[in-house]
C-alpha positions as CSV (number, residue, x, y, z in Angstrom):
1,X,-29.4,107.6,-65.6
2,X,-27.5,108.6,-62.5
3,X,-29.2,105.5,-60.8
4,X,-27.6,103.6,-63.1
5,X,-24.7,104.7,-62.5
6,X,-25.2,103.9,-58.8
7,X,-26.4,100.2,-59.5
8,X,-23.8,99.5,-62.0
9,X,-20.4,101.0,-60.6
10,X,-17.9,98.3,-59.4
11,X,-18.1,97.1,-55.9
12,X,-16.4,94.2,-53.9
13,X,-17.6,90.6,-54.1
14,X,-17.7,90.2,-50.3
15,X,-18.4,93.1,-48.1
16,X,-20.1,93.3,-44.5
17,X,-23.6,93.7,-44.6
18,X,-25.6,96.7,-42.6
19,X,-26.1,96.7,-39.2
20,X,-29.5,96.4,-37.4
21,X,-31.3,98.8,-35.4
22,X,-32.3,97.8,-31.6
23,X,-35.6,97.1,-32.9
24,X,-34.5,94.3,-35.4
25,X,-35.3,96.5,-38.3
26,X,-32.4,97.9,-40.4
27,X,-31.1,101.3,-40.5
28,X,-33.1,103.4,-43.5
29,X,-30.9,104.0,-45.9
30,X,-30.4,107.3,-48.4
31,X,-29.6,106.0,-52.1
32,X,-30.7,102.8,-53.9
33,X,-26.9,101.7,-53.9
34,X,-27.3,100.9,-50.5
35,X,-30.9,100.2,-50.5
36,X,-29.8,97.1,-52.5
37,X,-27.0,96.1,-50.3
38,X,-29.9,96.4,-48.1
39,X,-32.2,94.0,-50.2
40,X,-29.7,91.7,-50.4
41,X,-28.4,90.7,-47.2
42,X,-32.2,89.7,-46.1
43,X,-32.6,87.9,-49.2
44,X,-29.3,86.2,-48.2
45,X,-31.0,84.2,-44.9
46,X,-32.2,81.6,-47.3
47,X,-36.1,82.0,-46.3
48,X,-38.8,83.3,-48.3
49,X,-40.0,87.4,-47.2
50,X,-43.5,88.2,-48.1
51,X,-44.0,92.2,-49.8
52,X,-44.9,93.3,-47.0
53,X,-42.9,92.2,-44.6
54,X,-39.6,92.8,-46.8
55,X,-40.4,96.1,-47.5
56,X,-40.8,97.2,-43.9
57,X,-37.9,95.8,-43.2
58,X,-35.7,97.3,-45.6
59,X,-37.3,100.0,-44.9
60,X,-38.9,101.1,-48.4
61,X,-42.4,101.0,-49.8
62,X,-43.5,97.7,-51.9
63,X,-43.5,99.5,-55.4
64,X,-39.6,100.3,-54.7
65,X,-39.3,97.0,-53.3
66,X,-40.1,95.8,-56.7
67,X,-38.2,97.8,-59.2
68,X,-35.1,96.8,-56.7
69,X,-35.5,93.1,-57.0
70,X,-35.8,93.6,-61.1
71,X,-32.7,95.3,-60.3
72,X,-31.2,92.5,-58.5
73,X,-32.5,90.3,-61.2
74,X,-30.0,92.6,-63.6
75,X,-27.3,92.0,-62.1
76,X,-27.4,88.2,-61.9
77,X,-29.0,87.3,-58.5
78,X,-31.4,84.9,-59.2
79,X,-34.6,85.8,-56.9
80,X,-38.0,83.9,-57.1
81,X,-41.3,85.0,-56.5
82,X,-43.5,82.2,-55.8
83,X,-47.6,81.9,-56.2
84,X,-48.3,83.3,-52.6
85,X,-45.9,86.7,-53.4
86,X,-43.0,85.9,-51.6
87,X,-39.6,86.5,-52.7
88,X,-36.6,84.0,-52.1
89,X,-32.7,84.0,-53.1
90,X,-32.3,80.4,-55.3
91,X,-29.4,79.3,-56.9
92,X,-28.7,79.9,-59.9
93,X,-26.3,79.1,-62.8
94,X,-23.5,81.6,-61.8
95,X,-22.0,82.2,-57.9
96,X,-23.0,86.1,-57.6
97,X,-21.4,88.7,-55.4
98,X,-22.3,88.0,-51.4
99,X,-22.6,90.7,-48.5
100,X,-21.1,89.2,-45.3
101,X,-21.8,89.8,-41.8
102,X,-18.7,90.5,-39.4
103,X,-19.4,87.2,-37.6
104,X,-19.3,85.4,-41.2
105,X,-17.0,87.2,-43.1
106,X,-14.7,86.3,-39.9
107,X,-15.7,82.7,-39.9
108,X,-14.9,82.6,-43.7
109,X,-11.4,84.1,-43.3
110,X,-10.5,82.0,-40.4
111,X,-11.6,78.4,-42.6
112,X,-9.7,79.6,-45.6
113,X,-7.1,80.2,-43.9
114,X,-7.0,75.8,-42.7
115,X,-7.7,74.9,-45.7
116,X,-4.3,76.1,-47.2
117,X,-3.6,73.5,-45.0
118,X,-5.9,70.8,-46.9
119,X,-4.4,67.6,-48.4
120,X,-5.9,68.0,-51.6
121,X,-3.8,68.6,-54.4
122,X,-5.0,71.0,-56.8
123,X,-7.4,73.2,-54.2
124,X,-4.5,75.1,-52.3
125,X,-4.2,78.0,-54.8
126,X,-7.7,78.6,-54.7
127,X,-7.7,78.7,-51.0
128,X,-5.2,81.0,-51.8
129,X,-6.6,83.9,-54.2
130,X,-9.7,83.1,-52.2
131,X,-8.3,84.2,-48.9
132,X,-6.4,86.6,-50.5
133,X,-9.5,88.8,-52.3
134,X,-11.3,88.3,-48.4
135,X,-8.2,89.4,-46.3
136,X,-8.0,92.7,-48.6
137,X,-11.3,93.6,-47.7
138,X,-12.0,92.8,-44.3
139,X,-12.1,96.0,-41.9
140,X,-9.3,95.8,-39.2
141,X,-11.2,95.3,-36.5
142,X,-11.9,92.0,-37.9
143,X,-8.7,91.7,-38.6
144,X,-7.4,91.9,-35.4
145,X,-9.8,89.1,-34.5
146,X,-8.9,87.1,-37.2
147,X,-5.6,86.7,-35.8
148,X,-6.1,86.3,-32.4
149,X,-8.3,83.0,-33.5
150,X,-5.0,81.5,-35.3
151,X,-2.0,80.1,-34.9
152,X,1.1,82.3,-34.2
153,X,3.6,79.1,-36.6
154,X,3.1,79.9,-40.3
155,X,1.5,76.8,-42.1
156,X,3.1,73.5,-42.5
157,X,1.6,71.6,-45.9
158,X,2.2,68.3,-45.2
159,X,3.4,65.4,-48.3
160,X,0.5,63.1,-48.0
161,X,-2.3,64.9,-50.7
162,X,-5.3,63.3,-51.9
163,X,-6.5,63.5,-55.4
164,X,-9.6,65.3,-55.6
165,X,-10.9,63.4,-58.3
166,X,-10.6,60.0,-55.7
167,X,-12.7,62.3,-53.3
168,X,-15.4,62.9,-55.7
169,X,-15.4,59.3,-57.0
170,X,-15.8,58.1,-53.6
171,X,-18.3,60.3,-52.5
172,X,-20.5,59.6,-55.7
173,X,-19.9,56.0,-55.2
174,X,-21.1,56.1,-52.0
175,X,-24.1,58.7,-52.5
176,X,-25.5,56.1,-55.8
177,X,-24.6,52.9,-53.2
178,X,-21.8,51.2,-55.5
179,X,-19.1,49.0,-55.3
180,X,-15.6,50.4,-55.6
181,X,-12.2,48.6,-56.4
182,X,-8.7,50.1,-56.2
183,X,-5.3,49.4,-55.1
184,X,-4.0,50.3,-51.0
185,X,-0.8,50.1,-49.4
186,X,-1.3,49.8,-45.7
187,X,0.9,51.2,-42.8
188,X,3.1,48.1,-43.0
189,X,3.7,49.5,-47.0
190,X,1.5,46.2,-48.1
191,X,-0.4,46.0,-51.2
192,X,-3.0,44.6,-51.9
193,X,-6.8,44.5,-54.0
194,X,-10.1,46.0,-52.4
195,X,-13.1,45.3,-53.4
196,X,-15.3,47.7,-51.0
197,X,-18.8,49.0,-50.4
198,X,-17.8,52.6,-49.4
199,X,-19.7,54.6,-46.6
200,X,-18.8,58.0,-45.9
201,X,-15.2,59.3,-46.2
202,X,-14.4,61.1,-42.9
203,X,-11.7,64.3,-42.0
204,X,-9.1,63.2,-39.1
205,X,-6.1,64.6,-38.0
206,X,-5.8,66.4,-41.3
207,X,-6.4,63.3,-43.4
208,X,-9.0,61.7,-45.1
209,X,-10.3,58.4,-44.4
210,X,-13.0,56.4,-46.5
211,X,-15.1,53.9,-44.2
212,X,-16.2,50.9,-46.1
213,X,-17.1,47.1,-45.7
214,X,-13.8,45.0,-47.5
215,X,-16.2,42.1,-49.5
216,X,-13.3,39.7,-49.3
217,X,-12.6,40.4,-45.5
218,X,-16.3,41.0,-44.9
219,X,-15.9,43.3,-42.1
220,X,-16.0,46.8,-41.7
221,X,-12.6,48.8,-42.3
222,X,-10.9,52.1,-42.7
223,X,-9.0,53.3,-45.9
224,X,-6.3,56.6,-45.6
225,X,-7.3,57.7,-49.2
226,X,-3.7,59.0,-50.1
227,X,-2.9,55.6,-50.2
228,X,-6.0,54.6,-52.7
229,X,-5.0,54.6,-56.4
230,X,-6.4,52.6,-59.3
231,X,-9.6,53.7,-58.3
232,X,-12.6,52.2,-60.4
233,X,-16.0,51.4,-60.5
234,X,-16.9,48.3,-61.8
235,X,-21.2,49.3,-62.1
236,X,-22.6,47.1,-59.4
237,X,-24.2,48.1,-56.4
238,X,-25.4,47.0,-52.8
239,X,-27.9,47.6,-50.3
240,X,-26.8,49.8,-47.6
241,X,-25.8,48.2,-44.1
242,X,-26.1,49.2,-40.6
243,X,-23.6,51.3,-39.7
244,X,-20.8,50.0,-36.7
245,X,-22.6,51.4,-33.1
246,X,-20.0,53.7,-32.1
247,X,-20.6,55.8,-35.0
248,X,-18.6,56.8,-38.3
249,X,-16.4,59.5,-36.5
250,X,-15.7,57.3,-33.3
251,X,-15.2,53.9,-35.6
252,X,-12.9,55.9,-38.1
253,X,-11.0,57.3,-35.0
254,X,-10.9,54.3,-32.7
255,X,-9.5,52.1,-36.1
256,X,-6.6,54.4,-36.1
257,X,-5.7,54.9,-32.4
258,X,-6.2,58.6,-32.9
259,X,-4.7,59.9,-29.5
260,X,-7.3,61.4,-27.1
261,X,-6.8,65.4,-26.0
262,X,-3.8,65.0,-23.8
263,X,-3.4,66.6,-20.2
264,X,-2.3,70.1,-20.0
265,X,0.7,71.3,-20.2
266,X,2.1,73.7,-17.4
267,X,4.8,75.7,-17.1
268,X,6.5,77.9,-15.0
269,X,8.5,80.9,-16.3
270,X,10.3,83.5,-14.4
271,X,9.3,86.4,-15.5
272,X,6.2,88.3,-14.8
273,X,2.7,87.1,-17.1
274,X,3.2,90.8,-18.7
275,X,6.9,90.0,-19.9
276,X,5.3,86.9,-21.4
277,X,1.8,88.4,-22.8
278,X,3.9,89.0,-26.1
279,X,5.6,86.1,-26.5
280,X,3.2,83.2,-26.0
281,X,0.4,82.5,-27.8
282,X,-2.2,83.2,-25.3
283,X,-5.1,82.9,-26.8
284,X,-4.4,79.4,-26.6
285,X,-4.2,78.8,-23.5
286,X,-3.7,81.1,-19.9
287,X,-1.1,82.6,-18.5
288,X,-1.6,83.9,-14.9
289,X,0.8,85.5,-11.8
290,X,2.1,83.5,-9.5
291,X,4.2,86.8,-7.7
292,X,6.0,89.7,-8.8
293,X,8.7,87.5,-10.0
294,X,7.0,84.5,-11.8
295,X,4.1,83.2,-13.7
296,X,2.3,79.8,-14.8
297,X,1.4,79.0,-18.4
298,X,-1.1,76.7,-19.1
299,X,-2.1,74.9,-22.6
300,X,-3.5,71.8,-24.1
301,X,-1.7,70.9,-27.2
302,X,-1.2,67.9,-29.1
303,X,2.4,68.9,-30.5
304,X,4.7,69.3,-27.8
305,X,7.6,69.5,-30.3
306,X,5.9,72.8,-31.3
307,X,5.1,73.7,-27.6
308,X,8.8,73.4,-26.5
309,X,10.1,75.3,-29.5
310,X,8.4,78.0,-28.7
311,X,8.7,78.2,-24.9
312,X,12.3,78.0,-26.0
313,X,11.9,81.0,-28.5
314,X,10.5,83.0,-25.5
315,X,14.3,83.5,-23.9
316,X,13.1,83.3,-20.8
317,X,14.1,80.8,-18.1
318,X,11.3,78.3,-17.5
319,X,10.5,75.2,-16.1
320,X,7.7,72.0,-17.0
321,X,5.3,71.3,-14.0
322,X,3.4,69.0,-15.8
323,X,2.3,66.4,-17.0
324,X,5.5,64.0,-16.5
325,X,5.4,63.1,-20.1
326,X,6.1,66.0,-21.6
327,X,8.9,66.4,-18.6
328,X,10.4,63.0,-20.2
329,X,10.0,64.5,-23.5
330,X,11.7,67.6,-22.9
331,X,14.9,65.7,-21.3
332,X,15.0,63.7,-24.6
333,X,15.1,66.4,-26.8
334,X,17.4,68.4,-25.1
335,X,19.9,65.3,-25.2
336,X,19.3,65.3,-28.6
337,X,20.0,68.6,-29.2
338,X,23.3,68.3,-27.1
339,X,24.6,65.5,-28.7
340,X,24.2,67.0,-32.4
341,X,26.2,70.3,-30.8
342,X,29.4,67.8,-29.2
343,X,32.3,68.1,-31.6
């Protein structure tokens, strides 16, 4: 009865998985609670573990190594025991608990934390209370990680969001190879009827575009999906084409002028690299000595609005080395900003 106990008590949806011995084998563990945490995250690789093997390297005999997979069974993980004797982690009709490694309970944290920054309306709380349940359970040497991979600026949701039931239309339509109709206003706010064979919808710039072939323009083009609405399907289909040459990604980006990574953006602040080790984001770019007195910052960035608000934020004297166009830039702004202070 104690074991249980053990098997049954509460324990966290996500938590970090044991860590392996120098010979690849994992560390042998004392009570079945862990022997099952064990169990689980080798089960978790997706491949199928013979007896044998399994059992050595959980580090228990094959007849325990059975009563814990009827145990894992019980508590709703669906694994499958094929003809040869192998046993394999399917899916099944219910998402169960998962044991994390560091590396991807990191990874997780750091993409739920982007896609609060999605464009799709509906899915941000669930990014949310996602992030949320992983963030209270992550150890803080992860966390410490965590946030040297991100952004020091809070996040910024932006006004153009997509319905996700547009996304899931599309991407059916496309999967099953049928036509699509809806309505699109274009950059120039023109509307207009489109009649469209879709291909893949592709993720630029945080926005979604769908790449299709217009039937009345007969040519390949590229839709922003916010701007899709009466979105139908009329029940036809069409024999897939050959996709444009440059690729999906490369077509989708070229169509839409998507600026390449710009130069990078030096600085020069006077004040020693340690004064400024606190106050720049570092981790995105490098900050070095020049002498006692000075240092150089270097970092490529597509925002330099962002960029100069926060060498600004610093409060410490600086000056732009290069390139010359964010020079221009920061002369612009900072006759902006003077003129909105003139009486």
């Amino acid at each position: 009865m104690r074991v249980t106990r053990e098997l049954h008590a509460p324990k966290p949806a996500l938590s970090p998985a044991p860590d392996l011995t120098t010979r690849g084998t994992l560390n042998r563990m004392a009570g079945p609670s862990e022997r099952i945490v064990t169990l689980l995250s080798l089960l978790q690789d997706g491949r199928a573990w013979h007896v044998a093997e399994l059992a050595e390297r959980a580090s228990t005999s094959p007849r325990t190594l059975r009563r814990d997979i009827h145990r894992l069974r019980d508590l709703g993980y669906p694994v499958a025991r094929s003809s040869g004797g192998s046993y394999q982690l399917v899916s099944g009709d219910a998402m169960p608990p998962l044991v994390l490694t560091d590396e991807e309970a990191l990874a997780a944290t750091v993409g739920l934390r982007f896609a609060v920054l999605d464009q799709i309306e509906e899915t941000t709380s669930a990014a949310d209370t996602a992030l949320a349940k992983l963030e209270r359970l992550l150890p803080s040497r992860l966390r410490h990680r965590m946030e040297a991979l991100l952004p020091p600026t809070p996040p910024v949701h932006t006004a153009e969001q997509v319905a996700p039931h547009t996304l899931r239309q599309l991407a059916t339509s496309a999967s099953l190879h049928q036509h699509v109709r809806f309505h699109y206003t274009d950059h120039a706010h023109q509307h207009s009827q489109r009649s469209t064979e879709p291909y893949h919808q592709v993720l630029l710039g945080r926005r979604w575009y769908l790449l299709g072939w217009d039937l009345d323009r007969e040519d390949w083009r590229t839709y922003r999906v916010d701007r899709i609405t009466d979105l139908t399907v009329p029940g036809t289909t069409f024999d897939p084409r050959d996709l444009p040459s440059s690729g999906v990604v490369r077509f989708v980006r070229d169509s839409h002028r998507f600026p390449e990574t710009p130069p990078p953006a030096v600085v020069r602040f006077h004040a020693p690299a340690a004064t400024l080790s606190e106050l720049l984001p570092h981790h995105e770019g490098r900050l070095e000595d020049i002498d006692e007195s000075s240092c150089r910052y270097t970092i490529t960035i597509h925002s330099w609005e962002w960029l100069l608000i926060t060498l600004t934020a610093t409060g410490i004297p600086y000056r732009i080395e290069s390139p010359d166009e964010l020079v221009t830039y920061a002369r612009d702004t900072a006759q902006r900003i003077a003129q909105a202070a003139d009486p």
